[in-house]
N, C-alpha and C positions, 0 to 999 in steps of 0.2 A: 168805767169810763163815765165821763161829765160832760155828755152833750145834749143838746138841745133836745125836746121831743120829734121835730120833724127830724132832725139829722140823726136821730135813734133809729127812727122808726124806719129810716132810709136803710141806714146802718144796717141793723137786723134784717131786713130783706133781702138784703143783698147777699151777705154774709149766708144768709141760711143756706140762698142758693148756690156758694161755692163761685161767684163769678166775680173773677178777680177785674178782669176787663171791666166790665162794668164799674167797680167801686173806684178804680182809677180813675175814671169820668168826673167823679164828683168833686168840687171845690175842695172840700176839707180833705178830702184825701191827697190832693194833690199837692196841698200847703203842707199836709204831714211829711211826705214825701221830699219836698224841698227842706224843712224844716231840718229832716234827719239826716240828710247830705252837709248842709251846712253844720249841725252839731259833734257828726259823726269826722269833719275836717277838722272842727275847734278842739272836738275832745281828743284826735288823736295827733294836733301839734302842740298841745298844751299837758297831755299826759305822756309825750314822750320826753319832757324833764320831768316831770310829775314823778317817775317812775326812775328815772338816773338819781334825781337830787334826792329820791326817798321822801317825795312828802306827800304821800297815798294819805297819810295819817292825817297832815292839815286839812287836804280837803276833805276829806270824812269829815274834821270837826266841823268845817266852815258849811258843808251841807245840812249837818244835822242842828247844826245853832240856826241857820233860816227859817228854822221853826218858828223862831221866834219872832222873825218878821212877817213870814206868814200871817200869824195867828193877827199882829198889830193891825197887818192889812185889814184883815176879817172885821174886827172889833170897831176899828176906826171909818170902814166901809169902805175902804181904797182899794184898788187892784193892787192883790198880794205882788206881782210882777215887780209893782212901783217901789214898795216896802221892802222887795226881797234886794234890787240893785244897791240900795245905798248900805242895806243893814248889812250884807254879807263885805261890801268893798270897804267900811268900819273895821269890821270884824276880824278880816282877815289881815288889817293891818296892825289892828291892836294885838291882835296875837302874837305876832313878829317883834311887836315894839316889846312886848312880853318877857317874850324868846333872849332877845337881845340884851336885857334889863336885869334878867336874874340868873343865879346861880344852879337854877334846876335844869335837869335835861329839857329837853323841848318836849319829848313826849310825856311828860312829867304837865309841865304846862297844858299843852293839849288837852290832857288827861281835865284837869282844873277847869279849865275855860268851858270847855264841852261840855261837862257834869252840870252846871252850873249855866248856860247858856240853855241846855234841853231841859234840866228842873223849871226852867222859867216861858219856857216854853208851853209845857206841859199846863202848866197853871193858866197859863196865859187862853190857853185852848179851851180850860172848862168854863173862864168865862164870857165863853163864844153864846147865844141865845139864839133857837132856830136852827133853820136850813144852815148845814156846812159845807155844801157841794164844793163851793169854792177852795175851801181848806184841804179838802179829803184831795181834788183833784191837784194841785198843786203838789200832796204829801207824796200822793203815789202817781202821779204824773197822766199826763195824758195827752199826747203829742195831736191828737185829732183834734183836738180843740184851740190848737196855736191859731194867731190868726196872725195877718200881716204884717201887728206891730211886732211882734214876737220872731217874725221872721226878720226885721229890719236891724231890730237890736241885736239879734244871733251874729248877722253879716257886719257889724259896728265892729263886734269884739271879733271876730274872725279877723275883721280887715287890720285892726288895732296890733292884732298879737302877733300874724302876719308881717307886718310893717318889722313891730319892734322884735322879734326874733329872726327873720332871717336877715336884717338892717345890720344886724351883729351879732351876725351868728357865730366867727369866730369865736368873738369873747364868750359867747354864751356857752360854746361847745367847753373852756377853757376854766370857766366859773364852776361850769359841770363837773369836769371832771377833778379840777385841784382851782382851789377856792383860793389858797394861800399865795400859790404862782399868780392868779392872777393881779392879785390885790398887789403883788410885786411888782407886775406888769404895768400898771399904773390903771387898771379896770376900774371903775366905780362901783364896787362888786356891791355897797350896800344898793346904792339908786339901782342897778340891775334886780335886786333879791327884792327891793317894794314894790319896783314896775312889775316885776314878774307877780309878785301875790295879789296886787288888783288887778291884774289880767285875770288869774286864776279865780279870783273871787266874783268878777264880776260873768267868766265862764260858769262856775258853780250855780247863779244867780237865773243866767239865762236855759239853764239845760236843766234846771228842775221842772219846769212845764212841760217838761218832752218827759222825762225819767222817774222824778220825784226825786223829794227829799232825802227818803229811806235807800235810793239807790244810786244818785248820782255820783258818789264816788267811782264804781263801779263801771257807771260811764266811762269814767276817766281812765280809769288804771287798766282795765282788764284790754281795749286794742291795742296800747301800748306794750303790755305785756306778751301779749301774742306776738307784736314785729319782735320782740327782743327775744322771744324765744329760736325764729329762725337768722335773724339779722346780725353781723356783728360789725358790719358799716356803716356809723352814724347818718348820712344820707339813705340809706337806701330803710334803715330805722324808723328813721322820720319819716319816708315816704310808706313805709309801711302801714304804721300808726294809723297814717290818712284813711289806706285803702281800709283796712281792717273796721276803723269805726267808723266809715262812711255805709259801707257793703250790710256791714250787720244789724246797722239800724235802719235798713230798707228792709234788710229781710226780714227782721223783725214786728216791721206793719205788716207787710204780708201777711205773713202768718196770724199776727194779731189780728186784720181781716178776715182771713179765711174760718179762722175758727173762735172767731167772739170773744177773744182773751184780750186782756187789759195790756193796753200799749208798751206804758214805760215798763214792766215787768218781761212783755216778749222778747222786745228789743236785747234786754242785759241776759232773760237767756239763751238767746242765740250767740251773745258773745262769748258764755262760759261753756254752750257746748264747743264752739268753735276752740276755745281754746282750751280744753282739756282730747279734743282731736289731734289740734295740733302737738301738744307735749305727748302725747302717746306717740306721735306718727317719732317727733325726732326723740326721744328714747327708744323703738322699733331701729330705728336709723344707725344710733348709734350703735347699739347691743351687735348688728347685723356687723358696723364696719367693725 
């Protein structure tokens, strides 16, 4: 974690003594808090097409090339935040336009962009000089350190994605499921498929400061994956999603309070315990009917 010395020193005292009540009192915990309600909503109405339309893979690459806005931020002295919005919502469209453009699978592309987006990355990183708190915290996340703008922008793309998916949600349900029907339908299935990737990209954008880089896909896929494990009702799917990545990234500070472990890393393993509970419970379930 990349916080301040008094908000360390607070941090750790509290922590040592196991008092949760208390660490809820304090400001940055409580923006933590809000922070992980509202990402744990975006990541689980946004990864539950995430996870129908199969593109776990784009946002891996689209989280792990923000490295390379990251590192820009760093070098150029901007707030990575500012560098990570517009490079990842580029990004993610050039990909698509990629996609669209050639003859190779997408994962083929993917594959390309990524290798090639984190090679430059990487470079881009060693020539960082000095203190890199900034970068390291960003890479590997650190939700205690959001502050208000970080909450404001979360609740932007919340309210953005909100709007434009449940506004048509039909079509969306209908893109999901057969792309060709709808395109017969008279849908705008491409404007649907860009609107959706700079949502996603600019979701990607905002939840690496809660998650990191290295893990925000993760974010995304795995509450998802959980509602679809017990859900086979698109609303009740979707409503899953919610609870699942809202719940687990509370409980995830907890814990990372209680016992002085790195935020964005608690948070996704309380998702994959959860969800490796869950898949045992319904194979128990099933074997039994």
């Amino acid at each position: 974690m990349y916080l301040s010395d008094d908000c360390l020193l607070t941090w750790l005292a509290v922590t040592n003594g196991n008092d949760l009540v208390t660490l809820l009192e304090f400001p940055f915990m409580q923006r933590a808090i809000a922070g992980a309600v509202l990402m744990g909503i975006l990541g689980g109405v946004l990864g539950s097409f995430v996870t129908l339309r199969s593109l776990s893979f784009f946002s891996h690459a689209v989280g792990h090339a923000a490295l390379v806005g990251v590192a820009l931020g760093v070098l150029l002295q901007l707030n990575p935040t500012w560098m990570l919005l517009p490079f990842t919502l580029v990004f993610g469209v050039v990909v698509l336009y990629l996609i669209d453009k050639t003859d190779l699978g997408s994962d083929s592309v993917l594959s390309i962009v990524l290798s090639g987006a984190l090679a430059l990355g990487v470079i881009l990183t060693s020539l960082i000089q000095g203190y890199r708190g900034n970068l390291m915290s960003v890479l590997f996340g650190d939700i205690l350190a959001i502050n208000t703008t970080d909450l404001i922008l979360t609740l932007l793309v919340l309210v953005l994605s909100s709007i434009f998916l449940l506004s048509s949600l039909r079509q969306q349900i209908l893109l999901t499921l057969n792309p060709a029907v709808a395109q017969i339908q008279g849908i705008p299935v491409q404007l649907y498929r860009y609107a959706f990737v700079v949502l996603l990209s600019l979701a990607v954008a905002v939840a690496i400061k809660a998650v990191g880089v290295l893990l925000v896909n993760a974010f995304l896929v795995i509450p998802a994956s959980i509602a679809k494990l017990i859900s086979h009702n698109f609303s009740r799917f979707l409503v899953m999603s919610v609870i699942f990545g809202s719940t687990t990234s509370i409980a995830g500070i907890i814990i990372s309070g209680l016992f002085n472990f790195a935020s964005g890393p608690s948070i996704v393993l309380v998702q994959f315990i959860v969800f490796v509970a869950v898949f045992s419970w319904v194979k128990l379930t099933m074997k039994a009917a």
